[in-house]
C-alpha positions in Angstrom: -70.8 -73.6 -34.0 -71.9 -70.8 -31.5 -73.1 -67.7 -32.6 -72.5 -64.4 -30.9 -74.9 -63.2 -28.8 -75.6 -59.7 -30.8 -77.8 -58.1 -28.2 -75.0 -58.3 -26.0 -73.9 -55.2 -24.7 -70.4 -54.1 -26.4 -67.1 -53.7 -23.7 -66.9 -50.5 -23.0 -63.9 -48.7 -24.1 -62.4 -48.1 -20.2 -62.7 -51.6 -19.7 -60.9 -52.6 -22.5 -58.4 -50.2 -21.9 -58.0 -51.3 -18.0 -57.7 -55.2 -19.6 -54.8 -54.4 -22.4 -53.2 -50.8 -22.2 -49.9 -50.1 -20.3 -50.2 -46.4 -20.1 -46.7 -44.1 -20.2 -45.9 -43.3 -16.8 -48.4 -45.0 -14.7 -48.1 -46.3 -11.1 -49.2 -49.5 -12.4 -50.2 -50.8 -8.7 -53.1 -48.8 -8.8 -53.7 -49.0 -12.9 -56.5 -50.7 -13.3 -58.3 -49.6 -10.6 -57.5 -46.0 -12.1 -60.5 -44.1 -13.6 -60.4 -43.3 -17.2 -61.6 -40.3 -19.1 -62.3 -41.9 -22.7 -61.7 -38.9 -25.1 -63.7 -39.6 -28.5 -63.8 -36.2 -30.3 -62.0 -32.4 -30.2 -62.6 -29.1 -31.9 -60.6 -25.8 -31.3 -59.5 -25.9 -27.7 -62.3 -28.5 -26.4 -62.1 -32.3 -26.2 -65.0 -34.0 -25.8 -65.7 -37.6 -23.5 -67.7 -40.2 -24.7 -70.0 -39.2 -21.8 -71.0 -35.9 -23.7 -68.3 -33.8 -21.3 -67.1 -31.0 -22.6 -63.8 -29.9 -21.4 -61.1 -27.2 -22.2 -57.8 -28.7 -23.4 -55.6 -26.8 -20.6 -52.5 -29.3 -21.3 -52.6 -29.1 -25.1 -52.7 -32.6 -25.2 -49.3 -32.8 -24.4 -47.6 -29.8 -24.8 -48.0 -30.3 -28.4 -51.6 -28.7 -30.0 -50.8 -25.2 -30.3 -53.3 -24.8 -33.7 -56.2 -26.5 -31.7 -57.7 -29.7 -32.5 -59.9 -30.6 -35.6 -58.9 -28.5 -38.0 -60.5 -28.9 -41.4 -57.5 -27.5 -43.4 -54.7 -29.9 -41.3 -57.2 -33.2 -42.6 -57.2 -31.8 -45.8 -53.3 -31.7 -46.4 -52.7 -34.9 -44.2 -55.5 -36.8 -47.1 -53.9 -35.2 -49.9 -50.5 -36.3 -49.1 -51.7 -39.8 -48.4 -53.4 -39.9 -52.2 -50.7 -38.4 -53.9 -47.5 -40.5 -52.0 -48.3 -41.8 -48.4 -44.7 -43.1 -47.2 -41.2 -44.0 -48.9 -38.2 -44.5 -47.6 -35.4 -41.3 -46.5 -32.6 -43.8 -46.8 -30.4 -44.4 -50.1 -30.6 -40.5 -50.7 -34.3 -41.0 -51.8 -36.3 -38.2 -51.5 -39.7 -36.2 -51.3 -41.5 -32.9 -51.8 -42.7 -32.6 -48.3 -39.2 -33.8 -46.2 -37.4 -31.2 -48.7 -39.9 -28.4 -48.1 -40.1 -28.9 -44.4 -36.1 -28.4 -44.2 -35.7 -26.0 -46.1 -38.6 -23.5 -43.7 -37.2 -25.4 -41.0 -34.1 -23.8 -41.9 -35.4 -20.3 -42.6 -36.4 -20.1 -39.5 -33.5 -21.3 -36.9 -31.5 -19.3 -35.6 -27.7 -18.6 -36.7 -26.3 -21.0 -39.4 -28.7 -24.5 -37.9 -29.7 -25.0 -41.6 -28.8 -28.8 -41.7 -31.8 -31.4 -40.9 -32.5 -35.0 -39.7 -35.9 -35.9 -39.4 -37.1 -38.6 -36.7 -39.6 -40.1 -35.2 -40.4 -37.6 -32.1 -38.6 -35.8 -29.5 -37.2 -38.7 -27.8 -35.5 -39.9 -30.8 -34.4 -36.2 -31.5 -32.4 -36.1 -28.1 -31.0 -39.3 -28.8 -29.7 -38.7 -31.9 -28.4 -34.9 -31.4 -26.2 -36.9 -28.8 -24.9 -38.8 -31.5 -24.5 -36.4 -34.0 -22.1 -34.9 -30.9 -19.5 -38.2 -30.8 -20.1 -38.4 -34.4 -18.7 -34.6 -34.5 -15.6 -35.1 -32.2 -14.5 -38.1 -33.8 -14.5 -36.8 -37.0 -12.7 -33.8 -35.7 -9.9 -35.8 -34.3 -11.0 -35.1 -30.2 -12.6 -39.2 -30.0 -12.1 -38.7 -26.3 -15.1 -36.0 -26.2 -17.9 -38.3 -25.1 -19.0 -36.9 -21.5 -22.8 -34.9 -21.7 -23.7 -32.2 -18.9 -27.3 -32.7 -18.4 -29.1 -31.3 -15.6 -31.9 -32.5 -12.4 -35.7 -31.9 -13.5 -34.6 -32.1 -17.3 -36.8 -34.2 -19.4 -35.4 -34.8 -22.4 -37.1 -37.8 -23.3 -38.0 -41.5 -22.9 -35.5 -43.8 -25.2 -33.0 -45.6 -22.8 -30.0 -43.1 -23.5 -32.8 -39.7 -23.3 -34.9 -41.5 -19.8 -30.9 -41.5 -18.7 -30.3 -37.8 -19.4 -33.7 -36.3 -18.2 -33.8 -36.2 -13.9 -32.7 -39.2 -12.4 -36.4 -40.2 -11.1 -37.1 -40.9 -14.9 -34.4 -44.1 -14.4 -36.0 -45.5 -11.1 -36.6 -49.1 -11.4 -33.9 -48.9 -14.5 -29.9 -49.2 -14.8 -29.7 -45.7 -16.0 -26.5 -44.9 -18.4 -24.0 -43.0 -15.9 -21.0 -44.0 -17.5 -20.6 -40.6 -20.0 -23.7 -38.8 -18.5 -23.9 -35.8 -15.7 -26.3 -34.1 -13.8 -26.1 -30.5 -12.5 -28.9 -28.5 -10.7 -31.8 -27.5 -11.9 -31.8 -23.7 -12.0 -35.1 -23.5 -9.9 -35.5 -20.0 -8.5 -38.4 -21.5 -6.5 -36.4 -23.8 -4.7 -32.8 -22.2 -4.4 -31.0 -21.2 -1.3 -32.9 -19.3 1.3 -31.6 -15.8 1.1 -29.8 -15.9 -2.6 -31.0 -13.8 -5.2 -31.9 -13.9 -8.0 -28.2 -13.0 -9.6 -26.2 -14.9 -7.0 -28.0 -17.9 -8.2 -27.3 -17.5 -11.5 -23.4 -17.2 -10.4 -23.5 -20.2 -8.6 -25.0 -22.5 -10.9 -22.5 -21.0 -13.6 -19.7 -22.0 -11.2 -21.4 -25.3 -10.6 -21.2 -25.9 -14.4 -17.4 -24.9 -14.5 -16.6 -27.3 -11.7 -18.5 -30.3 -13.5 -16.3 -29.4 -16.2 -12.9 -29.0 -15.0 -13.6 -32.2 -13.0 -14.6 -34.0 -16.1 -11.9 -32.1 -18.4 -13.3 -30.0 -21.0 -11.2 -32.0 -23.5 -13.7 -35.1 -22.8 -16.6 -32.9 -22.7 -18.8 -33.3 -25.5 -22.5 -31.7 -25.0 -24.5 -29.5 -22.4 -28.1 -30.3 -23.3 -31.0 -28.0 -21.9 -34.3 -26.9 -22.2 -35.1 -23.2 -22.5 -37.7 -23.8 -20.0 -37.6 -27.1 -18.3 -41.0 -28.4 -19.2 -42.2 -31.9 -17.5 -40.0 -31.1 -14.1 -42.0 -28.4 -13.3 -42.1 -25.2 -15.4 -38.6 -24.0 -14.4 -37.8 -20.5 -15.9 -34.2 -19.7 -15.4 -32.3 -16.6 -13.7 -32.0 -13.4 -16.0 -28.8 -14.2 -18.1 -28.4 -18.0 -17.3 -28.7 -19.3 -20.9 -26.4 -16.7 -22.5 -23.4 -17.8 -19.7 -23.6 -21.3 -20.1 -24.1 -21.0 -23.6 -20.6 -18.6 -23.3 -19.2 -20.8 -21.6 -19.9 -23.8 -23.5 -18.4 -21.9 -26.4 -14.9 -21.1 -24.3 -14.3 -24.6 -23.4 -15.3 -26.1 -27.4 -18.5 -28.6 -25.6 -21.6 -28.0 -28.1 -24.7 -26.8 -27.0 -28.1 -28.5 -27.5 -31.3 -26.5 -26.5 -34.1 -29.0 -26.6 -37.0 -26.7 -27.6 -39.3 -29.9 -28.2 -41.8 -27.7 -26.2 -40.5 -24.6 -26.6 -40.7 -24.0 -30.2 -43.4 -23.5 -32.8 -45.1 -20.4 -30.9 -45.4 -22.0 -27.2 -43.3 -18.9 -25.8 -44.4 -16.6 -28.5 -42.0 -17.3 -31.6 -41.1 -20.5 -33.8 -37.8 -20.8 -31.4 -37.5 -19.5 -28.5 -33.8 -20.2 -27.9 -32.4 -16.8 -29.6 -35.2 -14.3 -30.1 -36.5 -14.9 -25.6 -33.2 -16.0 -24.5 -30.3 -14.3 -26.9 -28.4 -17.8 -27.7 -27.6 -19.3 -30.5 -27.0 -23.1 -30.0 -25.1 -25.6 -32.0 -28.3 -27.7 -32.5 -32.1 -27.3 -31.4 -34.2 -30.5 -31.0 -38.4 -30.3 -31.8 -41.2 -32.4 -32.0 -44.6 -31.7 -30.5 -45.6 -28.8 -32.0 -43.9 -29.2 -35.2 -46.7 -31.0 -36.2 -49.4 -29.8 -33.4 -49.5 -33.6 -32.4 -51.9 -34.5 -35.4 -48.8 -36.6 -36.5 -45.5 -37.8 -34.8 -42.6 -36.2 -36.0 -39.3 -35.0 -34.6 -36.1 -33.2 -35.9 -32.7 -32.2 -35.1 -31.2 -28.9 -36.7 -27.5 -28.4 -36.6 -25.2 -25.9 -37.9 -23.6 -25.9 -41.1 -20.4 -25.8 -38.8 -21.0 -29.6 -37.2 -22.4 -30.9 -40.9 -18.4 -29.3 -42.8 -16.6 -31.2 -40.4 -19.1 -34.7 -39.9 -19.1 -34.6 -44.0 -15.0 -35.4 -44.1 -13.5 -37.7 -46.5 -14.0 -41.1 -45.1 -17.5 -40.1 -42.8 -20.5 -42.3 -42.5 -23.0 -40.8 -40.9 -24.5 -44.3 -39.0 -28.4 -43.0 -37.7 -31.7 -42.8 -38.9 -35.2 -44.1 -38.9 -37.7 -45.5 -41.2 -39.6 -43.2 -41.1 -37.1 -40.2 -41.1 -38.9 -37.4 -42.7 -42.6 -39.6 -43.7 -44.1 -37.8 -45.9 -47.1 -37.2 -44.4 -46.0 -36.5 -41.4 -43.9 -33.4 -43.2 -47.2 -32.2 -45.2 -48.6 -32.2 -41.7 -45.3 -29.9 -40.5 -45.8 -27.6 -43.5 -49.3 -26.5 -42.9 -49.0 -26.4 -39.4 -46.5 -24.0 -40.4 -48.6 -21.9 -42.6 -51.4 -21.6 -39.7 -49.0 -20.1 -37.2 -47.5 -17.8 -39.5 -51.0 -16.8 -41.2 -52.7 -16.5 -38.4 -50.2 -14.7 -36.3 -50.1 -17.2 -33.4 -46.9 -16.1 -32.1 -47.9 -12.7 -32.0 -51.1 -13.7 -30.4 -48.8 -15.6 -27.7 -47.2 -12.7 -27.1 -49.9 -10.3 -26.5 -51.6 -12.8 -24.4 -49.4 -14.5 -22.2 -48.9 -12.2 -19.5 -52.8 -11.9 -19.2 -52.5 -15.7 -18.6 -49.6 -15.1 -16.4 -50.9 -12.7 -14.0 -54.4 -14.4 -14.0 -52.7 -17.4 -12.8 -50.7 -15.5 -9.7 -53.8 -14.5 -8.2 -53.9 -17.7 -7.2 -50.8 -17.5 -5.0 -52.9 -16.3 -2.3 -54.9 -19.7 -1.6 -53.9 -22.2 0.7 -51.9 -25.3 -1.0 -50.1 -23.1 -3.5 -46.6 -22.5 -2.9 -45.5 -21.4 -6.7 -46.9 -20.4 -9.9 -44.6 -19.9 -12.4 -43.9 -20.2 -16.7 -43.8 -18.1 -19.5 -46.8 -16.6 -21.6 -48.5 -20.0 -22.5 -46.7 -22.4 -20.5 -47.3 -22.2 -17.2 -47.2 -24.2 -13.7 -48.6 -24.0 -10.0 -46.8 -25.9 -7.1 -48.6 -27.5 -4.3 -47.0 -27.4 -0.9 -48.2 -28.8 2.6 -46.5 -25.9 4.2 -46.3 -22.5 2.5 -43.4 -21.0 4.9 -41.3 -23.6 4.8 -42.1 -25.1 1.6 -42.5 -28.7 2.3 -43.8 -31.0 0.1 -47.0 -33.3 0.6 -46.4 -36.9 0.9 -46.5 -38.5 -2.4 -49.4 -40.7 -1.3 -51.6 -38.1 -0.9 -51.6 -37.4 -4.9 -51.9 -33.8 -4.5 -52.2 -33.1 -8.0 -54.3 -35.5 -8.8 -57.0 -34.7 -6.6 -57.1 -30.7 -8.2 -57.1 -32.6 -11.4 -59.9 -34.1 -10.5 -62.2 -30.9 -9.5 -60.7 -29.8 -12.3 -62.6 -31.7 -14.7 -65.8 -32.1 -12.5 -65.9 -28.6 -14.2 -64.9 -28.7 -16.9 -61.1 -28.0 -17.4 -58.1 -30.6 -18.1 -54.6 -29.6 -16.9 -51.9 -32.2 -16.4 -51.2 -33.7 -13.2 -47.3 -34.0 -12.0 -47.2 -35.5 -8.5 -46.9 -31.8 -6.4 -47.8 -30.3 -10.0 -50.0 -29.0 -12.7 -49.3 -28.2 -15.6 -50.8 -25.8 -18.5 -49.8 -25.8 -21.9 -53.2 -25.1 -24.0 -53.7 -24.0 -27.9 -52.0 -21.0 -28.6 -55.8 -19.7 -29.8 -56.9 -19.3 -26.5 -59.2 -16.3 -25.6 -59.5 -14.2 -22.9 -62.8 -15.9 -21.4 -61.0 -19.0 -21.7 -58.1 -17.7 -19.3 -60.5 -16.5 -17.4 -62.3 -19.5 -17.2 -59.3 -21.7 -16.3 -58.7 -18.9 -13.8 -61.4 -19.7 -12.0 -61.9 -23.1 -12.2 -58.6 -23.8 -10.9 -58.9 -21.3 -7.9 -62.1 -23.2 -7.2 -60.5 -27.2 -7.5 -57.9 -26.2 -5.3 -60.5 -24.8 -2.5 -62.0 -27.9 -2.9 -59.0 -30.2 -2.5 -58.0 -28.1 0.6 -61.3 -28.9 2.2 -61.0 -32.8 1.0 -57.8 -32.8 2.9 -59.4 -31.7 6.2 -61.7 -34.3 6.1 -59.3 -37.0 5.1 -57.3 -35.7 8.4 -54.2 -33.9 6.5 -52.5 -31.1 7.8 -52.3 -28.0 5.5 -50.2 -25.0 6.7 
């Protein structure tokens, strides 16, 4: 029998990866030819490459690590859970500690009367199933024929057949998106909207864009309108002054029930634990989360309704027909709770608060370089478009990987931000300092320099 050849060198991890990993969201044309960035350690808000690279975590991971990574105290609940019950089952009206103290602060802390829970897997599965909590509603209410949802273009609400189908339709190229019950409206880009508008006539005619969707549709066969405080993954969008409160209104006025997906929004991102009442004055029939439930140390999602939708679901007769395995894990809940306990402790929401608009202003100043046609977001979530043509706005051709190529000077120094075609996004800890703002600051005013030379000698025209 051979023996292995011990001496010989182990694969390394980017190989392996290149070999057997389908990554989310990946041309996969150019895949394995992609570089990798093997990430082997984190602390605070720094990863760490298994090349000895330090780097600031400007994404958050994804959105999702608002504590900060590695944090002694977030181990120590995770382990104790694990020894003292690591997983059953939410089904059968079984029970634990953690799933029942998680609600109940979950609860405490929603806004209006959203003090019912389901527990799921992550924010995909959250969308999916506030959808059918919304056809479950209706047909116990006696209105079966309510089954339509409003969604709207550059939504992302997540990556399960039914939630790919409601984010933008460029999430369902290559796929037989469901059309049959969903809708799209626009986006309410300010950005992007008609040359001349303001910013109040905008707001007007999306509002009357809404009211025609619905009158064409009927509002008797109008279930949902689900939305995103601030669109995240299409682009930062921040809507017009007073959006949110009229289609919430008018949500209200023709009986369809509103879903804010705060999956990103919530859990001190914009400065409190939901954003959808105390920034944007609405109160919604049900908010979706995930990400930084948790802070991404363990998957979890969860979709809070009112007591409202639960009275009338819980009628004589009523089986409620969704759920997970690992609705509510245990672990994943004792993971919630603390999280919990660190942003409140430690004031993170307040800290948001104080320093987003240093973040926010520090990032304009970079409006002035060439390739920048936006910045935009809110306190700790924040954006910069790339344009080929400032006046004009035009886009660069999507071969040319615009963001990609500032993400790359990006981490040559020493900074990670997500790249999104003409994008990049920032989403990092809610601890972040001053220096470190500073810092991202300037290392993104210097990538994009950089790129805007690469593009003259690669022969592309920047106006």
């Amino acid at each position: 029998m051979a023996i292995a050849n011990i001496t010989e060198a182990p694969i390394a991890t980017s190989d392996i990866d290149r070999r057997h990993i389908l990554h989310p969201f990946t041309d996969l044309s150019v895949m394995e030819k992609a570089e990798r960035t093997v990430i082997v350690g984190a602390k605070g808000n720094y990863v760490y490459g298994e090349d000895g690279r330090k780097f600031l975590d400007g994404l958050g991971g994804m959105w999702c690590v608002n504590i900060g990574h590695g944090r002694d105290e977030m181990a120590d609940a995770i382990a104790d859970q694990v020894r003292r019950l690591d997983y059953y089952s939410p089904f059968d009206d079984l029970t634990t500690p953690a799933m029942a103290a998680l609600a109940e602060a979950l609860a405490s802390h929603a806004p209006g009367t959203l003090n019912r829970v389901l527990f799921t897997t992550g924010g995909s599965t959250a969308a999916d199933s506030a959808i059918r909590i919304a056809h479950h509603y209706f047909e116990r209410i006696g209105q079966p024929g309510r089954r339509h949802v409003i969604t709207r273009d550059r939504s992302y609400h997540g990556s399960t057949y039914l939630t790919a189908s409601l984010s933008d339709r460029s999430y369902c190229d290559g796929w037989s998106r469901e059309s049959g019950f969903i809708h799209h409206i626009s986006a309410p880009g300010l950005y992007r909207r008609p040359e001349g508008m303001s910013e109040a006539a905008f707001a007007d005619h999306l509002l009357k864009e809404f009211e025609d969707k619905i009158a064409e549709l009927g509002a008797e066969n109008v279930a949902a309108f689900i939305a995103e405080p601030i669109q995240g993954s299409g682009g930062v969008i921040v809507p017009p002054a007073g959006y949110l409160r009229r289609m919430r209104e008018t949500c209200r006025k023709a009986g369809i029930l509103y879903i804010s997906d705060e999956v990103v929004t919530a859990f001190g991102r914009l400065g409190h634990v939901f954003a959808s009442e105390d920034e944007f004055g609405i109160v919604p029939d049900m908010v979706t989360t995930a990400k930084g439930l948790t802070s991404g140390y363990i998957p979890l999602g969860a979709v809070i309704l009112s007591d409202e939708i639960y009275e009338k679901m819980r009628s004589p007769g009523s089986y409620f027909n969704t759920g997970f395995t690992y609705s509510g894990h245990a672990v994943a809940c004792a993971a919630a709770l603390k999280n919990l306990e660190i942003i409140e402790r430690e004031k993170l929401c307040e800290h948001v608060r104080t320093i987003g608009p240093f973040f926010e202003s520090k990032l304009a100043e970079l409006r002035d370089l060439p390739l920048v046609g936006d910045v935009r977001g809110h306190r700790l979530m924040m954006c910069v478009e790339y344009v080929a043509d400032k006046a004009r706005k035009e886009l660069f051709a999507d071969e040319t990987r615009i963001g990609k190529r500032i993400w790359r000077h990006c981490q040559k120094r020493g900074l990670l931000v997500r790249p999104l075609a003409h994008l990049n996004v920032l989403s990092p800890p809610l601890t972040l300092g001053r220096d470190e703002i500073e810092f991202i600051g300037d290392v993104l005013r210097a990538a994009i320099l950089d790129t805007a030379d690469e593009l003259v000698r690669d022969g592309i025209k920047v106006t």
